[in-house]
C-alpha positions as CSV (number, residue, x, y, z in Angstrom):
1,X,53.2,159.8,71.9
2,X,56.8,158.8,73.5
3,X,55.9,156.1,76.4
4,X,55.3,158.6,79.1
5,X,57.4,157.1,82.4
6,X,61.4,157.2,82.1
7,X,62.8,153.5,81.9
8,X,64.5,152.2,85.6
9,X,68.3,152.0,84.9
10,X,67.6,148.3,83.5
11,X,65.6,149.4,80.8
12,X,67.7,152.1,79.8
13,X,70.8,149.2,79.7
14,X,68.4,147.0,77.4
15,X,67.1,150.6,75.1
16,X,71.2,151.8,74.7
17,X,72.0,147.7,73.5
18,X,69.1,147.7,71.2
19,X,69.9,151.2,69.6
20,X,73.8,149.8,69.0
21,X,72.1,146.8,67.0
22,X,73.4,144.1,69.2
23,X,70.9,140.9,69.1
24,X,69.4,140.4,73.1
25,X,68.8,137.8,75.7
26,X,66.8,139.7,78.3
27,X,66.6,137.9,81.4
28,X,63.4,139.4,83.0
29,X,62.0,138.3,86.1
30,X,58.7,138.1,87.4
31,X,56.7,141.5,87.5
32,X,59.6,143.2,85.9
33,X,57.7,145.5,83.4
34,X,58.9,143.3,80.6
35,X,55.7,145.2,78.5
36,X,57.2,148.3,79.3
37,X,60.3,147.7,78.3
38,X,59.3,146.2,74.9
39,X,57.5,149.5,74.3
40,X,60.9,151.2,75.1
41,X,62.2,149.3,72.4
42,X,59.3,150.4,69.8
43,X,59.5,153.2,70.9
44,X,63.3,153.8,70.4
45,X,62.6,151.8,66.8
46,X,60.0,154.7,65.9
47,X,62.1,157.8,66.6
48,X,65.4,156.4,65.6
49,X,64.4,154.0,62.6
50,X,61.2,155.5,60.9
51,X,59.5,153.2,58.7
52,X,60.9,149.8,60.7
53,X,59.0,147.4,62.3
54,X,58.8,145.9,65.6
55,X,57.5,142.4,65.3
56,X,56.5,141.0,69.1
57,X,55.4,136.9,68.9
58,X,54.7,135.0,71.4
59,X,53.0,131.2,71.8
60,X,50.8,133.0,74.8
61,X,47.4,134.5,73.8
62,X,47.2,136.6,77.5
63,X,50.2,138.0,76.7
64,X,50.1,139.0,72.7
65,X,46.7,140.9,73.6
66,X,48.5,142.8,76.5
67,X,51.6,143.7,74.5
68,X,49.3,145.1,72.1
69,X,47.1,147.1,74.2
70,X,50.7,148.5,75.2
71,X,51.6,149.2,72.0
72,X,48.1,151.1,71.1
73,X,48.1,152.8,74.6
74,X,51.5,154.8,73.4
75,X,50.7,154.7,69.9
76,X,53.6,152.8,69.1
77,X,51.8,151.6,65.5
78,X,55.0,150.4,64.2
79,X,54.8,147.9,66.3
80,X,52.9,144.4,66.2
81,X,52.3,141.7,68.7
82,X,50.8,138.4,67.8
83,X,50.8,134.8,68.6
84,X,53.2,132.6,66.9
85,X,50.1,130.4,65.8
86,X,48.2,133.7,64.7
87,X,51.1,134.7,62.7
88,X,51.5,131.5,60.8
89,X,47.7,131.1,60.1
90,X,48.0,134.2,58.1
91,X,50.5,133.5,56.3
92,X,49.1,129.9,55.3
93,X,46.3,131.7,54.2
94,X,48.1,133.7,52.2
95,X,50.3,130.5,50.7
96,X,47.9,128.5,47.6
97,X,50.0,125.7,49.0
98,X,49.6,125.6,52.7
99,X,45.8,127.5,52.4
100,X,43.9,124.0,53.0
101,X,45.9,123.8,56.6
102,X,44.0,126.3,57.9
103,X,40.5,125.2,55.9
104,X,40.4,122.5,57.5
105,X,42.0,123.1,60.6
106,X,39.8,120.8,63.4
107,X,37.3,119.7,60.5
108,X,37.6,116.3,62.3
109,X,34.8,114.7,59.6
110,X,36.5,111.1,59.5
111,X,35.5,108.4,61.7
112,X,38.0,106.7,63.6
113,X,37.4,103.3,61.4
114,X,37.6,105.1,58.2
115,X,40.6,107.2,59.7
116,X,42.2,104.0,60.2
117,X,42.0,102.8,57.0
118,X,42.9,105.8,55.0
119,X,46.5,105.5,56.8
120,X,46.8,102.0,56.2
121,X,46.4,101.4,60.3
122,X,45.3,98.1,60.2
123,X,47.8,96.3,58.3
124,X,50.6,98.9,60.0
125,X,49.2,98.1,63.4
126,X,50.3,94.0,63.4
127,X,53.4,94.8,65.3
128,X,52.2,96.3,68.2
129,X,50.5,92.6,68.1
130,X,53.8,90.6,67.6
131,X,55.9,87.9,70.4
132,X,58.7,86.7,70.3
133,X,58.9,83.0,69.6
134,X,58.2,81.7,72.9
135,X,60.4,78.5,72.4
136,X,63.8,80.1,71.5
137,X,66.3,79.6,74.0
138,X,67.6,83.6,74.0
139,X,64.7,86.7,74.1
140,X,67.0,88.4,72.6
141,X,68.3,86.6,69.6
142,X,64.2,85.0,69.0
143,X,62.4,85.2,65.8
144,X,59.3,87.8,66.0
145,X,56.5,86.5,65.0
146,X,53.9,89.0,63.4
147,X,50.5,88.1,63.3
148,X,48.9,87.6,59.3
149,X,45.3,89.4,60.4
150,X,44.6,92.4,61.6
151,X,44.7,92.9,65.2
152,X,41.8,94.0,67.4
153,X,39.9,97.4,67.2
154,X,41.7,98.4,70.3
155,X,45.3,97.6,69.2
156,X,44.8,99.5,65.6
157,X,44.0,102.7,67.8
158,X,46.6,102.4,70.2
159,X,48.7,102.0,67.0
160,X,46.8,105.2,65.4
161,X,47.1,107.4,68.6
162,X,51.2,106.6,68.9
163,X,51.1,107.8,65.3
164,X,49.3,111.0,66.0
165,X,51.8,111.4,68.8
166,X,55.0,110.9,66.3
167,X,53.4,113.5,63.9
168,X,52.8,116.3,66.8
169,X,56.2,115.4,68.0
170,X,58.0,116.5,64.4
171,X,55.4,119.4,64.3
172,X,56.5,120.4,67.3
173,X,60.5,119.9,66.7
174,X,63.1,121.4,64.8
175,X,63.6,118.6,62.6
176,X,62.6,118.6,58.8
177,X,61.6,115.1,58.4
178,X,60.1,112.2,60.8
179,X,62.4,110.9,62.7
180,X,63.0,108.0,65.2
181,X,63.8,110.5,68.0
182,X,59.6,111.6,67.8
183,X,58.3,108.4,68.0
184,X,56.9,108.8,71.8
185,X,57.8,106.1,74.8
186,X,57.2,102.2,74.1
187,X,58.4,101.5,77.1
188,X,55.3,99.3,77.2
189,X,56.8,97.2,75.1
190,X,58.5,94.1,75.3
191,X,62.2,95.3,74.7
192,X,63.0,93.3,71.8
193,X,59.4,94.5,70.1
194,X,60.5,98.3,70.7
195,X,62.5,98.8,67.7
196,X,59.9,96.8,65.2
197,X,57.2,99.4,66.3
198,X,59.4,102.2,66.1
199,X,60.1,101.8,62.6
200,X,56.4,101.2,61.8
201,X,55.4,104.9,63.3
202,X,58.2,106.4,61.6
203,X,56.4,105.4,58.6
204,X,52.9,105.8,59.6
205,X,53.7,109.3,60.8
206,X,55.4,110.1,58.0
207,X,52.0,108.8,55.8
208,X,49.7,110.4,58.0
209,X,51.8,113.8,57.2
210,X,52.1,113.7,53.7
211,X,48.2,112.9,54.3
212,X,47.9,116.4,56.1
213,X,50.3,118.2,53.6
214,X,47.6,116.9,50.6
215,X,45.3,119.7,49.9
216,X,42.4,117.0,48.8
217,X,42.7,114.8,51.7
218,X,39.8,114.6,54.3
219,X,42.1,114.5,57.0
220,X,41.4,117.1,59.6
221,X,44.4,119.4,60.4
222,X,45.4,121.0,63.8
223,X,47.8,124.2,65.1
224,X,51.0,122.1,65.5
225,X,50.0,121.3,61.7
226,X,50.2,124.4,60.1
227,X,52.5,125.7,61.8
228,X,55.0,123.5,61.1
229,X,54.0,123.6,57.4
230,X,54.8,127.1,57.7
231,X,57.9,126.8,59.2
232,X,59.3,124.1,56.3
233,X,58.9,126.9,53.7
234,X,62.1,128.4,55.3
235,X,59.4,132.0,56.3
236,X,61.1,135.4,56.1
237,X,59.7,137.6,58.7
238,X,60.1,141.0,58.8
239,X,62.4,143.3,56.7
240,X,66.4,144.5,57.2
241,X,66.1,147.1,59.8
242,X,63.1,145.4,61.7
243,X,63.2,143.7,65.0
244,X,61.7,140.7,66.5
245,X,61.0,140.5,70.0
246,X,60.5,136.8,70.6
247,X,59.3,137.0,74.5
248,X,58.4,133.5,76.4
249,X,61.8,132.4,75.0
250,X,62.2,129.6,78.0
251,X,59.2,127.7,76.6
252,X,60.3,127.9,73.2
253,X,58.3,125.5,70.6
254,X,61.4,124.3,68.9
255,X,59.9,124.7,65.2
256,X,59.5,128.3,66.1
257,X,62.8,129.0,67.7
258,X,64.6,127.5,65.2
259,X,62.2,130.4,62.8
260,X,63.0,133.1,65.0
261,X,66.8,132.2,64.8
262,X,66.9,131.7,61.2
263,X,66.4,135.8,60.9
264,X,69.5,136.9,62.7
265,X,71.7,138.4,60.6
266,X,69.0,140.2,58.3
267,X,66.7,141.8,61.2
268,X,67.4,142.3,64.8
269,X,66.8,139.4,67.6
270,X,65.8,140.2,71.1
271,X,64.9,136.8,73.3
272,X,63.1,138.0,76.5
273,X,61.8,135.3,79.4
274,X,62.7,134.3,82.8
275,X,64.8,130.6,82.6
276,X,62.6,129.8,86.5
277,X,59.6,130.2,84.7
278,X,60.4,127.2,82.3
279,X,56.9,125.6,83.3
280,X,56.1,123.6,79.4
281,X,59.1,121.3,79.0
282,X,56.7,118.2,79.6
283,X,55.2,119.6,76.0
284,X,58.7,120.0,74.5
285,X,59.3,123.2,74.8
286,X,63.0,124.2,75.2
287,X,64.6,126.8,76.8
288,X,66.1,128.8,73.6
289,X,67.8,131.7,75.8
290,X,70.4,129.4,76.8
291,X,71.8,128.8,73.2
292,X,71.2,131.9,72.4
293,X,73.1,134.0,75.0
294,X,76.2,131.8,73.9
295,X,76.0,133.0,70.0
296,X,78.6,135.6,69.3
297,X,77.5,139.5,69.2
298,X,74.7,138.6,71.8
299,X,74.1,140.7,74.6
300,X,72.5,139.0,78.1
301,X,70.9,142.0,80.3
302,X,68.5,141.4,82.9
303,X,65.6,143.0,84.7
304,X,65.0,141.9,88.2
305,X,63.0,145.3,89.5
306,X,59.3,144.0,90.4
307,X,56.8,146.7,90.3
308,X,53.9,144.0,90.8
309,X,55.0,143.4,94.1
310,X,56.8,144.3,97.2
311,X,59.4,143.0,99.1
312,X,58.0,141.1,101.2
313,X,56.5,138.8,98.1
314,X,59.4,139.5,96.3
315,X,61.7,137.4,99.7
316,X,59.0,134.7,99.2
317,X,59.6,133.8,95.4
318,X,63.5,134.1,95.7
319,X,63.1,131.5,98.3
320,X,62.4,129.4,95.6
321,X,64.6,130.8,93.5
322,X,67.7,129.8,96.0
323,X,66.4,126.2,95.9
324,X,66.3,126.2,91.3
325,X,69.5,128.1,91.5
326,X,71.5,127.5,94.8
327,X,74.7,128.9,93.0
328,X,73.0,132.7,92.7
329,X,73.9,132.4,88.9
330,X,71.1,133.4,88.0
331,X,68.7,136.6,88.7
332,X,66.8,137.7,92.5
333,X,63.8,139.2,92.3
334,X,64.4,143.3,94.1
335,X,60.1,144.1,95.1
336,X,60.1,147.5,94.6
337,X,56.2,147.7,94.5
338,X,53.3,147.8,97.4
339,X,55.9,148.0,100.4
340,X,52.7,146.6,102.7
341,X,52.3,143.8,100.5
342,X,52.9,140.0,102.4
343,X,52.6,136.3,102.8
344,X,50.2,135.0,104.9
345,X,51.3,131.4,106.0
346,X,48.6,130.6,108.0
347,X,44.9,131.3,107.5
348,X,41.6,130.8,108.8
349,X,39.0,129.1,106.7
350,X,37.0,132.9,106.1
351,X,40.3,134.0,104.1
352,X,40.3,131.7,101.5
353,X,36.9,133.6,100.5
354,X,38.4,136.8,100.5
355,X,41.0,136.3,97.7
356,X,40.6,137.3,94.2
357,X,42.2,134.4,92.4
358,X,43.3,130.5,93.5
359,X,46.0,128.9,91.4
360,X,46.5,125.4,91.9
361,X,48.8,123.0,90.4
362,X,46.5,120.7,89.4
363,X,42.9,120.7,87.3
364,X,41.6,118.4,90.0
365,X,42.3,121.1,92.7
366,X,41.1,124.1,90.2
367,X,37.7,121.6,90.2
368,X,37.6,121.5,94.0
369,X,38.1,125.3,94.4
370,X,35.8,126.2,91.8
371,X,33.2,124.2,94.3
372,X,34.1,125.7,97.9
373,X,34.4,129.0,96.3
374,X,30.9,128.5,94.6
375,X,29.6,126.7,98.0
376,X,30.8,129.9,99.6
377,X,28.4,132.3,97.8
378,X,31.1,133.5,95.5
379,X,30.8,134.7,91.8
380,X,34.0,132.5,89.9
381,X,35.5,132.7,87.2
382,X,37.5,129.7,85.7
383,X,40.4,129.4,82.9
384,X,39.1,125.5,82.9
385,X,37.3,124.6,79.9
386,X,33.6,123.9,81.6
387,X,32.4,122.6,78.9
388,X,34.8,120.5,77.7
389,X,34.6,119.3,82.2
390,X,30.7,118.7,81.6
391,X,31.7,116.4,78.3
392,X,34.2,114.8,80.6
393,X,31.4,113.9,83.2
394,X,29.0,112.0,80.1
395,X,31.7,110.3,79.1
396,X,32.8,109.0,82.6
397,X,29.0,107.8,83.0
398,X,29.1,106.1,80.0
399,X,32.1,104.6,80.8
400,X,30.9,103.4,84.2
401,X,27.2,102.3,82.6
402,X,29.4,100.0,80.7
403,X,29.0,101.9,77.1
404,X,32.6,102.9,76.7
405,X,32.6,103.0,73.2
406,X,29.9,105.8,72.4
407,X,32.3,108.0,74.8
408,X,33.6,111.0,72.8
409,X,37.4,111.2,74.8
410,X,39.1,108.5,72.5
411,X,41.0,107.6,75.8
412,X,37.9,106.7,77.7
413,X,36.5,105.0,74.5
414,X,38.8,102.4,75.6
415,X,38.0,101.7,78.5
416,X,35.3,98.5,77.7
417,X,36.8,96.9,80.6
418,X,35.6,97.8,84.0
419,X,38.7,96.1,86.0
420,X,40.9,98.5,83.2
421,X,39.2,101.5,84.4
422,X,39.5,100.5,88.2
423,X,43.1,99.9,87.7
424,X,43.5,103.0,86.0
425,X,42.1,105.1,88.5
426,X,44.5,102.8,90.9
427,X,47.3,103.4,89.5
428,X,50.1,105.1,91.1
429,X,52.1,106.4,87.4
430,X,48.8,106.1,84.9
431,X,48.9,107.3,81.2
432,X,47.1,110.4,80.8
433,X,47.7,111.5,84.7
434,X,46.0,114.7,84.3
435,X,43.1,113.1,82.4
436,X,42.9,110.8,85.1
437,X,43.0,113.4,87.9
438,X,40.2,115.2,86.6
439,X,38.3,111.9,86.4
440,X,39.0,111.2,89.8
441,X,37.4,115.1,90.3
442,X,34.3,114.6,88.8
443,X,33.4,111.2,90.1
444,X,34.4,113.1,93.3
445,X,31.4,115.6,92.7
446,X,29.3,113.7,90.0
447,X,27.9,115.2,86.6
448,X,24.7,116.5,88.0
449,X,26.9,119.0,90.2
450,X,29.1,119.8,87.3
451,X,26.4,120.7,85.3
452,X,24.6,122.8,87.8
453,X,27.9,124.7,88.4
454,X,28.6,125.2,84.5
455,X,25.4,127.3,84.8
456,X,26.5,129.4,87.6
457,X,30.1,130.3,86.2
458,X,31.1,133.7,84.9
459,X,32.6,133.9,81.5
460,X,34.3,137.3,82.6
461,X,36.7,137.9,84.7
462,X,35.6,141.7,85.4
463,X,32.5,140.6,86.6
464,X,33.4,137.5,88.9
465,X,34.9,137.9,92.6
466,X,37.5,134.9,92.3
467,X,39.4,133.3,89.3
468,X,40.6,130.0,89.6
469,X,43.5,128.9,87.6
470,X,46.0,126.5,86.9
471,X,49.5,127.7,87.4
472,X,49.9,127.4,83.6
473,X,46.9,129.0,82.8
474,X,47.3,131.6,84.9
475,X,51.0,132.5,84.6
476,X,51.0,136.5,82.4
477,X,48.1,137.1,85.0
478,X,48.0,139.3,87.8
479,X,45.7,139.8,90.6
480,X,45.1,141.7,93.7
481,X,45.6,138.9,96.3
482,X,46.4,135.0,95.5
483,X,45.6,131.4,97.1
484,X,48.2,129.3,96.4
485,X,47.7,125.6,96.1
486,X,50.6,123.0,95.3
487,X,48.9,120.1,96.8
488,X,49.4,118.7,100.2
489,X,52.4,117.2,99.3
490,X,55.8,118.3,100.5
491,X,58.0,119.4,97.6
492,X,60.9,117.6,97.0
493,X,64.2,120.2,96.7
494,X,65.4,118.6,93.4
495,X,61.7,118.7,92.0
496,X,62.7,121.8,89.9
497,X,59.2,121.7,88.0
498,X,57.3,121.8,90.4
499,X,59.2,124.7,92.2
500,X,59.1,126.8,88.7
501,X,55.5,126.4,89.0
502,X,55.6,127.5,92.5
503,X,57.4,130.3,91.5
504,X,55.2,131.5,89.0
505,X,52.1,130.7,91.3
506,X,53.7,133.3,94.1
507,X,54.1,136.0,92.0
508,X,50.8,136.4,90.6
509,X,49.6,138.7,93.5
510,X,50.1,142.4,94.0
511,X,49.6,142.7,97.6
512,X,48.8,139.2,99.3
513,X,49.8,135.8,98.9
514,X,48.5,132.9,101.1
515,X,50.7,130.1,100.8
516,X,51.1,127.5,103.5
517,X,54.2,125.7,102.6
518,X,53.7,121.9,103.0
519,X,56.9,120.3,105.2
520,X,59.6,120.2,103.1
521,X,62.0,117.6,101.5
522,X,65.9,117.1,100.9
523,X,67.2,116.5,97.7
524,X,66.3,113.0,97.4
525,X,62.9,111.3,96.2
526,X,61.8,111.3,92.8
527,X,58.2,112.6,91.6
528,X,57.2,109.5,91.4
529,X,57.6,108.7,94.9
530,X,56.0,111.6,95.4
531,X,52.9,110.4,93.3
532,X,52.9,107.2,95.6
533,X,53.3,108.7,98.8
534,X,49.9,110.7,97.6
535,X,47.7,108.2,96.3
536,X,49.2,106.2,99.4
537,X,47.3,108.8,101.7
538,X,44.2,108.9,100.4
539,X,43.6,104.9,100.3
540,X,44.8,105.2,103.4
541,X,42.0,108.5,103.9
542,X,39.6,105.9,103.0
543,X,39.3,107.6,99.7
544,X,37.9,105.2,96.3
545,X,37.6,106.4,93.1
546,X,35.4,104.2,91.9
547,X,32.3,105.9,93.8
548,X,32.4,109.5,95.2
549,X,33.7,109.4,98.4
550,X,32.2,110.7,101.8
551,X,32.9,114.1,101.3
552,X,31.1,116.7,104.0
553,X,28.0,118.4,102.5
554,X,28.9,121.4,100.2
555,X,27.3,124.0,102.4
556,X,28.9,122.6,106.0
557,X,32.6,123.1,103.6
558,X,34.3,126.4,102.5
559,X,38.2,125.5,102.1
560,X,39.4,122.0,100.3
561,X,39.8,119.9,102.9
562,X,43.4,119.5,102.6
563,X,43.6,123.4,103.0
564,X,41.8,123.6,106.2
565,X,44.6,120.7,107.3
566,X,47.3,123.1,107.2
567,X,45.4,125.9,108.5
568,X,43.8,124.2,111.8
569,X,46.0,125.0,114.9
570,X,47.3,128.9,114.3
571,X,44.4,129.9,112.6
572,X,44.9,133.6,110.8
573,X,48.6,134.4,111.7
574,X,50.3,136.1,109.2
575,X,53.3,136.6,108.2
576,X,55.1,139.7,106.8
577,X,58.2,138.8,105.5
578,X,60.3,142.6,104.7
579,X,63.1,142.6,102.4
């Protein structure tokens, strides 16, 4: 059956390019029936091109499993969506050489120790223990002096966790080989030591992959593994009269984009995402529209026509949008859904417990809204990993009993030193910030409350009142009305992540947004003053980390506390904002 609505005159633009053969950059906004208009395509592919196939990929499970459900609603069954990852399991397992990737994908079996000595880690590890001669008149010109033993169980796996982080940096890139430019930051380091270590995880990384790449080796593999063993084998996908519709193209995993690219020419190419809704760059991802609109015979279109949403949400996100883009080079949202939809600036405490989803910027805040909608009698639903919160919580109470080493997070393994883990928690730019932060959450509530609360969670979302998300997790979502949470800090007009993630976060909701806008900033500070200024205001809140702080009792608190801040003095005026 033909898809059975007429495409807007958008739509029709992007059908008409596709059925001259022209490779696309669709620019599509928020809410902007970007499903739809992929089933256009298929659909244009089935009537006009019997026999082709439309190959949909993504990196995001949410939206693979909803592109499909499209696809089978309108019996499009030349057409296939799939994760990238999903794609390139199959064909591993179909690959005698690459089928042990996926065998032992997380068959973690090794202990660290013997880990350690299968990659040569203790012998590799003496330069992250090296000085410089401490009586040579010049740093810079000194001998470095390497020690002849091994260094100390915590140096070799600080050494063995930088060289994990090389080898998921080349997984992750475009690159062929490892590479200096994937060794992550030393800036640690005494400068003149940086370029000694750097040349010893180029070549553990490169040992620990041609460990991965053995089909005998006990080495546990992961996704960044396979795929990129997939992607070195040069993969054809699809045949000549095909098209691949490669959608989240603004967090493109390099590896893959450079896949995807490497087919133009035989099949069709059609790049689809929204350059404001960039949110994984601190992962590596790239934007890949941007080269890709620039490549002869490609066609940019856009689609800025939001049937999620109104336009009164619709003026709310391209707020935002004016502060990312204040040239208007780029695309505005036009809300052409619920008219009666709105933003609700200010709020009583009773209306936080009337929403059907929170998305916060943080895991910490999805922890504390999980509790005050929980408190409030509510059935939630969370895209957190419970359990993997209720592992956290052991392993911070190990950590704090002063058995650091029989935690399970190899982060908090370290932690041996109870001054460390103070100063950790302290500190104002910490390794592992979000790790931290949700630290800092449950020794905020404590593990008997987290484990009382993983009991009382619902697995699915149909069946819960509330789901609480992380902007990340929840952007491809959609829900009847949204609370939005950025934190009580104000948000600096040059912080363009965190106003993507803003962005996003406002246009999750069909019909209601509340969003209290914390005061804003000029074009100045950096995030890390930002980061200051916060953990500034809560020492100065009287808050520690080290022991749960005096927090009201659960049943006496609905709203966050920061949220009820905001909300105080105008208490439940709203604000309809019309286009």
């Amino acid at each position: 059956m033909p898809v059975p609505f007429s495409p807007s005159h958008e739509q029709q633009a992007v059908i008409d390019a596709y059925l001259r053969g022209e490779d696309l950059a669709v620019q599509a906004g928020a809410g902007t029936g970007k499903s739809a208009t992929l089933a256009f395509i298929a659909d244009a592919q089935r009537r006009h091109q019997p026999g082709a196939t439309a190959w949909y990929l993504t990196f995001n499970r949410r939206n693979a499993d909803e592109v499909q459900a499209t696809f089978r609603q309108y019996k499009l069954t030349n057409a296939r969506a799939s994760t990238a990852s999903s794609y390139a399991n199959r064909a591993c397992r179909a690959t005698p050489a690459l089928k042990h990737m996926v065998d032992r994908l997380k068959k973690h079996t090794l202990k660290i120790t013997e880990e350690m000595r299968l990659l040569g880690i203790p012998h590799a590890s003496r330069c992250l223990a090296a000085v410089t001669d401490p009586y040579a008149s010049d740093p810079r010109t000194a001998a470095i002096l390497i020690p002849d033993g091994d260094p100390s169980f915590r140096t070799q796996r600080r050494f063995l966790t930088l060289t994990r982080k090389t080898v998921t940096n080349f997984c992750e890139s475009a690159d062929r080989e490892v590479a200096e430019q994937h060794v992550p930051s030393l800036a640690e380091l005494q400068t003149e030591l940086r370029p000694l270590v750097r040349k010893a995880l180029i070549i553990s990384g490169q040992r620990m992959w041609d460990e991965l790449c053995t089909p005998t080796s006990p080495l546990g593999t992961d996704y960044p593994h396979y795929l990129k063993a997939w992607a070195l084998t040069d993969p054809v996908i699809g045949n000549p009269g095909d098209v691949i519709l490669y959608d989240e193209a603004q967090d493109a995993n390099p590896v893959l984009a450079e896949v995807i690219l490497a087919q133009r020419g035989r099949v069709q190419v059609a790049l689809v995402g929204d350059q404001f809704q960039q949110i994984y760059s601190f992962m590596g991802c790239i934007d890949a529209m941007q080269g890709f609109v620039a490549l002869p015979d490609v066609t940019a279109l856009p689609l800025t026509e939001s049937r999620r949403f109104g336009p009164g949400i619709a003026a709310e996100a391209n707020k935002v949008l004016d502060k990312l883009d204040p040239a208007r080079a780029g695309i505005r949202l036009a809300g052409v859904g619920p008219r009666d939809g709105y933003v609700q600036h200010r709020y009583a405490d009773a209306d936080t417990t009337t929403v059907t989803a929170v998305v916060c910027r943080t895991n910490a805040l999805v922890i504390e809204h999980i509790m005050s909608q929980a408190d409030a009698g509510r059935r939630v639903h969370t895209t957190l990993d419970i359990d993997d919160l209720r592992k956290l919580a052991k392993d911070v109470a190990l950590v704090q009993g002063g058995r650091a080493d029989e935690a399970k997070n190899p982060v908090l393994q370290g932690f041996t030193d109870l001054d460390l883990w103070q100063a950790w928690l302290d500190d104002d730019e910490p390794e592992n910030e979000d790790l931290r932060d949700k630290v800092r959450a449950v020794l905020d509530y404590g593990l008997d409350k987290i484990e009382a609360l993983a009991t009382t969670l619902i697995p699915n979302p149909k069946d819960a009142d509330v789901t609480v998300s992380t902007v990340h997790k929840a952007k491809g979502g959609t829900w009847d009305s949204v609370l939005v949470d950025m934190g009580d800090q104000p948000i600096d007009d040059d912080d363009d992540e965190t106003l993507r993630l803003l962005y996003v976060a406002l246009t999750r909701a069909r019909n209601r947004v509340l969003w209290t806008p914390p005061a804003t900033k000029g074009r100045s500070k950096t995030n890390s003053d930002q980061i200051r200024a916060r953990i500034a205001s809560l020492v100065s809140d009287g808050t520690s980390f080290a022991t749960p702080p005096n927090r009201a009792c659960p049943e006496h608190r609905v709203a966050p506390r920061h949220l009820l801040a905001r909300g105080a003095d105008s208490a439940g005026e709203t604000t309809k904002q019309q286009r």
